[in-house]
C-alpha positions in Angstrom: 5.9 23.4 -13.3 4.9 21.9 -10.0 5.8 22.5 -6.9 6.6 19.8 -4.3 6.0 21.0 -0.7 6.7 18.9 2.5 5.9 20.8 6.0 6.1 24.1 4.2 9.4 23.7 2.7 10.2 23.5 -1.3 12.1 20.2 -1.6 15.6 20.3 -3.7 17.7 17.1 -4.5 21.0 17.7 -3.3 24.1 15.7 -4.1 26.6 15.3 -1.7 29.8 13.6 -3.0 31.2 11.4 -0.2 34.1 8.8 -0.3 33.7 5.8 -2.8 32.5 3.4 -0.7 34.0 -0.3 -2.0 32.3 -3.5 -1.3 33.4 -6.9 -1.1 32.8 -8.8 -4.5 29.1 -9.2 -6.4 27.9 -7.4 -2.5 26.0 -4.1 -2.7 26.1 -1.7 0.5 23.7 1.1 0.4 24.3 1.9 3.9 27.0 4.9 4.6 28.9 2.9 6.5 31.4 0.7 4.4 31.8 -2.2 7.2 27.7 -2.8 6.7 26.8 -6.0 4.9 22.5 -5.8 5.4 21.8 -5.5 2.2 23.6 -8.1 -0.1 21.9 -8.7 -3.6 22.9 -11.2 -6.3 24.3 -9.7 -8.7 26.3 -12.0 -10.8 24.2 -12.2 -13.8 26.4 -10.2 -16.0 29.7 -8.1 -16.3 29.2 -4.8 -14.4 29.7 -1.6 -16.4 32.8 0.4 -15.1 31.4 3.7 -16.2 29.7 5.8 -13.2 26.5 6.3 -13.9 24.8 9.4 -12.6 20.9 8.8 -10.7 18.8 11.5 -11.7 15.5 10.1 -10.1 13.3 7.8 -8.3 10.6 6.5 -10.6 7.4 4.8 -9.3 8.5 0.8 -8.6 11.9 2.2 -7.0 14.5 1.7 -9.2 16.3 4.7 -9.9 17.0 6.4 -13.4 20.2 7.0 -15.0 21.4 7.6 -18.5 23.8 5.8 -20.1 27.1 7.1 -22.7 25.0 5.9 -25.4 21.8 8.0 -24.0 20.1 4.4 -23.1 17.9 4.6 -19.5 18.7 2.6 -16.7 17.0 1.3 -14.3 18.6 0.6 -10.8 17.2 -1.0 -8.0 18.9 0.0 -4.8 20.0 3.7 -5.8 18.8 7.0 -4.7 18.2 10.3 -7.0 21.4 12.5 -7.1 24.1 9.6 -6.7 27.1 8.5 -8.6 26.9 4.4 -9.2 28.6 1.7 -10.9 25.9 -0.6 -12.7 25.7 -4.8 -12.9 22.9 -5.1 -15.7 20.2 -7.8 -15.2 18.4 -7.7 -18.3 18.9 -6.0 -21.1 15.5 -4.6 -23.4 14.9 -2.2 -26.0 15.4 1.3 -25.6 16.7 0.2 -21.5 18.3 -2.2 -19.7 17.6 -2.7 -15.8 20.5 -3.3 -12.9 22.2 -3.2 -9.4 23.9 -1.0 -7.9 27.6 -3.1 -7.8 29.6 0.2 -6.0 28.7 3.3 -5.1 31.0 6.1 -6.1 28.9 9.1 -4.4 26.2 8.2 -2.5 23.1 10.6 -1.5 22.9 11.9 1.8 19.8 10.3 2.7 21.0 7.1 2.5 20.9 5.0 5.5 21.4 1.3 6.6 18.8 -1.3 6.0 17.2 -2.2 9.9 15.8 -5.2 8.5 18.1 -8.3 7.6 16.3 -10.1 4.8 15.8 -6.7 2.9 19.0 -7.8 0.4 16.8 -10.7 -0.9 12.8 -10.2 0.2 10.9 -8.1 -2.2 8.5 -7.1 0.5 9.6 -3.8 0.6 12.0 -1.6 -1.9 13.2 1.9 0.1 14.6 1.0 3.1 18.1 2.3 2.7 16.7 5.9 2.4 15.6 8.0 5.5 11.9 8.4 5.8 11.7 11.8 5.3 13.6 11.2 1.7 10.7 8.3 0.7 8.0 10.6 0.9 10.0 13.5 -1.1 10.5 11.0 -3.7 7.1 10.1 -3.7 5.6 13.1 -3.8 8.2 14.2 -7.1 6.9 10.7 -8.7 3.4 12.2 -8.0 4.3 15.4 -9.5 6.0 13.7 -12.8 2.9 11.5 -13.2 0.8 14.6 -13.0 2.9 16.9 -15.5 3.1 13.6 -18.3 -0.3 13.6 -18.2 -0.3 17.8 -18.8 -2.3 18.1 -15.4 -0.4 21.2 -14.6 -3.1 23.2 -13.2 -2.2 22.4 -9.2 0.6 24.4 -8.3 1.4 22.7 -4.4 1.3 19.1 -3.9 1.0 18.4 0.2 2.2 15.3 2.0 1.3 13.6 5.1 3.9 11.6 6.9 3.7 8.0 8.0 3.8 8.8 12.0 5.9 5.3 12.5 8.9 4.1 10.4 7.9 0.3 11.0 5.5 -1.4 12.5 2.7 0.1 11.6 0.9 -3.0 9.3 -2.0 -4.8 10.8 -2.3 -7.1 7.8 0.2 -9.4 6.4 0.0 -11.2 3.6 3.1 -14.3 3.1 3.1 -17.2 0.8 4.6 -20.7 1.9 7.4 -22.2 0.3 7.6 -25.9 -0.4 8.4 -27.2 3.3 5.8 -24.7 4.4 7.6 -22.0 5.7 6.0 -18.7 5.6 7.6 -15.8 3.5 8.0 -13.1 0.8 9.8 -13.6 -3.3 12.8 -12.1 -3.7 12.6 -9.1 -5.8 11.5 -10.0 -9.4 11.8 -13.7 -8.6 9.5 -16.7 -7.6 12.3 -17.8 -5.2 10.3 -17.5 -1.8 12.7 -15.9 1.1 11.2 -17.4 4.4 10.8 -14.5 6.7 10.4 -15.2 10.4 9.6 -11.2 11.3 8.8 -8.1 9.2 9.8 -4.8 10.6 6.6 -3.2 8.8 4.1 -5.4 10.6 2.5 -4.9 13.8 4.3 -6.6 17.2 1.3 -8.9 17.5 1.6 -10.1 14.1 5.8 -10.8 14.8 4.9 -12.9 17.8 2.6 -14.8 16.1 4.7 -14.9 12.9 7.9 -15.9 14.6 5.6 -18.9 16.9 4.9 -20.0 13.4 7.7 -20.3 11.2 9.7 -21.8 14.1 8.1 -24.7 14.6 8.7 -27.6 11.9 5.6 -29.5 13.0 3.3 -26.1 11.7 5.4 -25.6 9.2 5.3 -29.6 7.8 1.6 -29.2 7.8 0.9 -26.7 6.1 3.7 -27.6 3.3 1.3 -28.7 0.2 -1.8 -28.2 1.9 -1.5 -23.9 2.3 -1.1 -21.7 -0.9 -1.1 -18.4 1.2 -1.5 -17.0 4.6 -2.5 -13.8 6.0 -2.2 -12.4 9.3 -4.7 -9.5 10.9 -4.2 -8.2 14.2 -7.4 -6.5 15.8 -6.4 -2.5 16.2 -9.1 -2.4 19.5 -7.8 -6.0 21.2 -4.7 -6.7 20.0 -5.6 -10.4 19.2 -4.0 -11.8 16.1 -6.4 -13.8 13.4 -4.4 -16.2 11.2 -6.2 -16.9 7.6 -5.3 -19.8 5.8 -5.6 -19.8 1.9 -6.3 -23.3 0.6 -4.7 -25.4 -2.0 -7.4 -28.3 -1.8 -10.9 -28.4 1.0 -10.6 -29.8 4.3 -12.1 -33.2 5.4 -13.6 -33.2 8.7 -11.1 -35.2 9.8 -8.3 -32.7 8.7 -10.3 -30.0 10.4 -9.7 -32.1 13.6 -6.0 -32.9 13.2 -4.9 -28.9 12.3 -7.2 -27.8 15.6 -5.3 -30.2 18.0 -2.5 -28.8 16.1 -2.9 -25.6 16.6 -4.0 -25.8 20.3 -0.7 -27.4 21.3 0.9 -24.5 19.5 -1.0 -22.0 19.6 0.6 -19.1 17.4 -2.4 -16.7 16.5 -5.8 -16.2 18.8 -8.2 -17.7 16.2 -7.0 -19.7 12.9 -9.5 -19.2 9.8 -9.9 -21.8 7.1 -10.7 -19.4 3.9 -14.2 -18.7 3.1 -15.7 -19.1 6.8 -14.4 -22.0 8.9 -13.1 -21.2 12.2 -10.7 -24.4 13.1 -9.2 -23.0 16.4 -10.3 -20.3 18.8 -8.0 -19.4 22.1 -10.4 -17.8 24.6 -13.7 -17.6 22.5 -12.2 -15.2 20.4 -13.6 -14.4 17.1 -12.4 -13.4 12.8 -13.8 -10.6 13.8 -11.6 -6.9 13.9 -12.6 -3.5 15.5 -11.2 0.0 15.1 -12.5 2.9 17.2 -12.0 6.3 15.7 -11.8 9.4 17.4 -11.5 12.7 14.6 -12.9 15.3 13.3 -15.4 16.0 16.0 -16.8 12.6 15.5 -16.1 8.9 17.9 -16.9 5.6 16.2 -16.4 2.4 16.0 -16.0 0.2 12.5 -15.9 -4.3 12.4 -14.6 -6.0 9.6 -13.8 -9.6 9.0 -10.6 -10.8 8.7 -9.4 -12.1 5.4 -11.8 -8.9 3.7 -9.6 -5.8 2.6 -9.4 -2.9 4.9 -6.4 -0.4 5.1 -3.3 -2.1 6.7 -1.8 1.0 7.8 -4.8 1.4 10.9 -2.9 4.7 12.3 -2.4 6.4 9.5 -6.2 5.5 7.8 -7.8 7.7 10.7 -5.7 10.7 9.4 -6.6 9.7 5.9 -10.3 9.9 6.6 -10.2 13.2 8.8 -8.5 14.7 5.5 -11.0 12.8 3.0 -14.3 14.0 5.0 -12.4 17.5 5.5 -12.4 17.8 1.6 -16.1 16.6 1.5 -17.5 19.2 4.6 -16.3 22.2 2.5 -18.7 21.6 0.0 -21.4 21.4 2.3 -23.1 19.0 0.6 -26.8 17.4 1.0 -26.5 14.2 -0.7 -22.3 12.3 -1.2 -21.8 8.9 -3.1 -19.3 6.6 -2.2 -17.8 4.3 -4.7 -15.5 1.0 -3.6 -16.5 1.9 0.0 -15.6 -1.7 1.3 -16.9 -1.9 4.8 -17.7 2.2 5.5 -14.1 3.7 5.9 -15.7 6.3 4.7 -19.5 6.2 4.6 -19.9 5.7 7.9 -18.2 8.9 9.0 -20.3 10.7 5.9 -23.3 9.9 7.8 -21.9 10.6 11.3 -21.4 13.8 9.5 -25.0 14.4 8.5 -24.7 13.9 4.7 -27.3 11.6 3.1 -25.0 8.7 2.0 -24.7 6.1 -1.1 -22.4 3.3 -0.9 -21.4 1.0 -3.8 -19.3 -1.8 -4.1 -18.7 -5.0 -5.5 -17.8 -7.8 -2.5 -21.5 -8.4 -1.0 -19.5 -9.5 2.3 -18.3 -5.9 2.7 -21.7 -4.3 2.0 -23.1 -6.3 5.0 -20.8 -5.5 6.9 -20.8 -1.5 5.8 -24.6 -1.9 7.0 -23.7 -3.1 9.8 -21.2 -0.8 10.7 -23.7 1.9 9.8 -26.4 0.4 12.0 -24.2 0.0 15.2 -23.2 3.6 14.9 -26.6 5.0 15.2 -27.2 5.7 11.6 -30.6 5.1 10.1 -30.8 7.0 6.4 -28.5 5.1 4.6 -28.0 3.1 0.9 -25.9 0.9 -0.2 -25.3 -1.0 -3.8 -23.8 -4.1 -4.5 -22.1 -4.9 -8.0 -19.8 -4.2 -10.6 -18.8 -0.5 -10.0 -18.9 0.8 -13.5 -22.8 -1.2 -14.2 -23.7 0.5 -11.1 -22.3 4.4 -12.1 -24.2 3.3 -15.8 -27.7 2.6 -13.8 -27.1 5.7 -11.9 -26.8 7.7 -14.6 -29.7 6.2 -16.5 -32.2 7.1 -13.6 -31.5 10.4 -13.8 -29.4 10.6 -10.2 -27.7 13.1 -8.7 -25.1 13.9 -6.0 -23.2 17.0 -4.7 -20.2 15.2 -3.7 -18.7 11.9 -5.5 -15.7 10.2 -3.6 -13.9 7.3 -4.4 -11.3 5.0 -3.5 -11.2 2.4 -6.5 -8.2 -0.3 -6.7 -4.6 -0.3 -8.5 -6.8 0.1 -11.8 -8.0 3.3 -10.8 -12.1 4.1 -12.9 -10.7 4.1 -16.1 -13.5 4.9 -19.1 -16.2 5.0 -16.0 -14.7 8.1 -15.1 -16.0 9.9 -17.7 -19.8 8.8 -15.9 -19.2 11.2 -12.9 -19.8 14.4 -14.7 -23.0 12.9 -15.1 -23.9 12.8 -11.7 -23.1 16.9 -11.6 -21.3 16.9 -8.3 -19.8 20.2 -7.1 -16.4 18.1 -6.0 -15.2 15.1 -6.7 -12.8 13.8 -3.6 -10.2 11.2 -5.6 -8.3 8.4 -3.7 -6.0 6.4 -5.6 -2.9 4.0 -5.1 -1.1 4.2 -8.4 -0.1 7.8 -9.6 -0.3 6.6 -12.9 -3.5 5.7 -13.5 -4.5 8.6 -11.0 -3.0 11.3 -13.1 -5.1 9.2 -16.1 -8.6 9.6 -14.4 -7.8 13.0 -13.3 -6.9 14.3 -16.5 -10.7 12.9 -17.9 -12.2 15.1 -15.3 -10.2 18.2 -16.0 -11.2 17.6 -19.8 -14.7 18.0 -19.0 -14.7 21.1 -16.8 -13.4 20.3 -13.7 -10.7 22.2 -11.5 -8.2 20.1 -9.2 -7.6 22.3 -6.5 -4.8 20.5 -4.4 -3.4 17.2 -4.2 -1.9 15.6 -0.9 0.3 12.9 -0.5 0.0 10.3 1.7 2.8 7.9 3.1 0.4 4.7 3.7 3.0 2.3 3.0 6.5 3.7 4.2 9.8 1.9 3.2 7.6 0.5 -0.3 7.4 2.2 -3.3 3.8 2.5 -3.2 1.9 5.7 -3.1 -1.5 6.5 -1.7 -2.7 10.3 -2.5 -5.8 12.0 -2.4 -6.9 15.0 -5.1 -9.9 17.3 -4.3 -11.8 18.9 -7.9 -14.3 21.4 -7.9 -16.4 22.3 -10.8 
C-alpha cells in the first residue's frame, strides 16, 4: 500500500456532512455557500437520478467516482471525493455513464467557491471549487492509484510540492477564436468556444493584454476567419507580452501592412508574431524573444526562448522543479548525464553549470539552437546536442555502444513508451523521470522496474493548480 505524504502529514479523506445545499433549477453550486451562483453548468440533457450517490474519489481528468444501486461507475464532473450528490447523467456507455452534479446533499469540506466567473462553462480549468491544498492531495492519491494498477508498489512515500500561487502563475496562454474573432476557451467536452476576456491562471501581463484585445470589435473583426489560434507569452525577466498568431491562410504583404497599422493604433501586446517568424508589430523595438534568470542550487543563469516554442508555463514553479530535478541527478555524482526532450536547456544547461558532461536530444531543431545558445551564453563550452526523432536517436545510441551515468527525461503526454526499454542499455546508475500523465508514467516506470531498477521516491508537483493535470518526478537507481 502507498502512502501519500504532504508536508509530513499522512493525508485522510474526511467526510463532513453539512446541510443539503438546494439550488435553483438545472444550476449546480459547488460553493458552501447556497446564495453562490459562479458556477452554473447545463445540465438539462437528461432526467437527474434522485438517488444520492456517494463520491469515493477523484480520478485523473477530474470527474469524481461514485457507484451506482446497480454497481455501475459514475463519473461526475464538479464533485469532490467523500461527498453525498444527486447525479444529471450526460451520456450513458457501457459498464458507466458520466454526469453533473444537479444538488449536493453533503458536500466535502474542502469545497470552496469558484473565483473565476466563466469557470461554469470554460473548460480551461476543472478544480477550482476545491481549496488548493485539497488539489494537490487528490493528485498525489491519483499518482498513487496509477502507481499501485500498474503493481509499482515498491515506493512507500510519495512527496509533493506546492504551487506557491493559487492563480496567476501562467506565462503562456494558449485561446482559440470563435467565429466573430473573439478570443477564448471550449466549454468542457464541447466545441462551443466561451469567449474569455481574463483567466485568473494567467500572468497580470497576459490579462491586460488579453482584456485590450477582446474588447475591441475592430481586433476582434480582423482576426474573425483569418486567426485559427492565438497564444500569449509574457517575458518572466521584462514583463513584455508577445502575442503569436496562428494562421488559417498566409499573409499578403499588403495584409501584413493593414494588421501593423492595426495593431499600432491598438496596441494590446509589445510585439505581435505572425506564426513561423514574421514580426508584424513591435512597441519600443521589442523583440519574440523571452528570458528567465535563475538563481538555485548554488548556481545563477540565464535561459532565451522564442515565443510560440514550448517552455514551462508555470515560470515560478519550473525553477523549484529543476533545483529538485538536478538535486536527484548530483547524488549520483555522475561524470557523463543524457538529456532526452530537453527543449531549449531547462535542464541541460544547469547539468553543465553543474560540471557534468552533458548530451541533449530532441526533436524541434528551433529548440536545439536555441539550447546551444543558451549553453554558449552561460559560459559553457563541452557540450552535445542531437536533433531527431527521440526513439531513432536512443536506437543510434545504443548501437554505438554509448554510455551514461545518469539518463533524465522529460518526454510529452505520451510518455517513452517501447523506447523505454533502450535506457537499460545505456547502464545509467539513475534514471531521473519527468512525466505529465500518471498513467503512462506509472507504464514507463513499471518497464524499468522489470529490468532491475529500484524507484526510490516519487514527488509530486502542482505545475498546473486548479487543472487536473499532474506533473511528477520519480528518481530510480539500479
Amino acid at each position: 500500500m502507498l502512502h501519500c505524504c504532504l508536508t509530513g502529514a499522512a493525508y485522510e479523506t474526511a467526510v463532513i456532512t453539512i446541510p443539503k445545499i438546494h439550488n435553483t433549477e438545472g444550476h449546480c453550486l459547488p460553493g458552501r455557500n447556497a446564495g453562490s451562483a459562479q458556477y452554473r453548468m447545463n445540465t438539462n440533457q437528461n432526467q437527474p437520478s434522485e438517488t444520492p450517490l456517494f463520491i469515493e474519489k477523484l480520478v485523473h481528468g477530474g470527474q469524481g467516482l461514485g457507484h451506482l444501486a446497480e454497481g455501475k461507475i459514475a463519473l461526475v464532473t464538479g464533485a469532490l471525493p467523500g461527498e453525498t450528490v444527486l447525479l444529471r447523467v450526460t451520456q450513458r456507455k457501457q459498464g458507466y455513464v458520466e454526469g453533473l452534479v444537479r444538488d449536493i446533499v453533503a458536500a466535502a469540506p474542502e469545497r470552496i467557491s469558484p473565483a473565476c466567473p466563466y469557470y461554469a462553462d470554460c473548460g480551461g480549468c476543472n478544480l477550482q471549487h476545491a481549496d488548493l491544498a485539497a488539489q494537490l492531495r487528490m493528485k498525489t492519491a491519483i499518482v498513487a492509484e496509477c502507481l499501485t494498477r500498474a503493481g509499482l508498489n515498491t515506493v512507500s512515500e510519495l512527496a509533493a510540492l506546492p504551487a506557491p500561487e493559487a492563480f496567476g502563475s501562467r506565462h503562456r496562454l494558449r485561446l482559440h477564436l470563435d467565429a466573430a474573432g473573439r478570443p477564448g476557451f471550449f466549454q468542457r467536452a464541447s466545441k462551443r468556444l466561451v469567449p474569455v476576456q481574463r483567466c485568473l491562471l494567467a500572468s497580470a501581463g497576459i490579462n491586460r493584454a488579453l482584456a485590450g484585445l477582446a474588447t475591441s470589435a475592430k481586433l476582434c473583426s480582423w482576426f474573425a476567419g483569418r486567426v485559427q489560434e492565438l497564444e500569449f507569452a509574457e517575458c518572466p525577466e521584462s514583463g513584455r507580452v508577445v502575442l503569436v498568431l496562428y494562421a488559417r491562410k498566409t499573409l499578403n504583404a499588403g495584409a501584413r501592412k493593414e494588421v501593423a497599422l492595426r495593431f499600432a493604433r491598438e496596441p494590446c501586446a509589445d510585439c505581435i508574431l505572425w506564426r513561423p517568424n514574421v514580426v508584424l508589430y513591435q512597441r519600443d523595438g521589442a523583440v519574440p524573444v523571452l528570458h528567465q534568470h535563475f538563481v538555485h542550487s548554488g548556481l545563477e543563469y540565464r535561459l532565451s526562448w522564442p515565443a510560440g516554442t514550448f517552455f514551462q508555463a508555470n515560470t515560478s514553479l519550473n525553477g523549484q522543479l529543476v533545483a529538485l530535478v538536478l538535486e536527484a541527478v548530483r547524488e549520483c555524482q555522475p561524470q557523463t548525464v543524457l538529456d532526452l526532450f530537453c527543449g531549449s536547456g531547462n535542464f541541460s544547461v544547469p547539468f553543465g553549470l553543474a560540471g557534468f558532461q552533458v548530451t541533449g536530444v530532441e526533436w524541434a531543431k528551433a529548440s536545439v539552437q536555441w539550447a546551444e545558445n543558451n549553453a554558449r551564453q552561460n559560459g559553457l563550452r563541452h557540450f552535445s546536442f542531437l536533433v531527431g526523432d527521440v526513439n531513432r536517436k536512443l536506437e543510434q545510441l545504443v548501437t554505438r555502444g554509448q554510455r551514461f551515468d545518469c539518463v533524465v527525461l522529460d518526454p510529452p503526454r505520451t510518455g517513452l513508451g517501447k523506447a523505454t526499454a533502450l535506457l537499460p542499455k545505456l547502464a545509467p546508475r539513475r534514471i531521473v523521470s519527468i512525466s505529465c500523465d500518471p498513467a503512462t508514467h506509472a507504464r514507463d516506470l513499471g518497464l524499468l522496474l522489470a529490468v532491475g531498477y529500484r524507484l526510490e521516491r516519487l514527488t509530486v508537483v502542482d505545475m498546473f493548480p486548479q487543472t487536473h493535470h499532474i506533473e511528477s518526478v520519480a528518481v530510480l537507481n539500479r
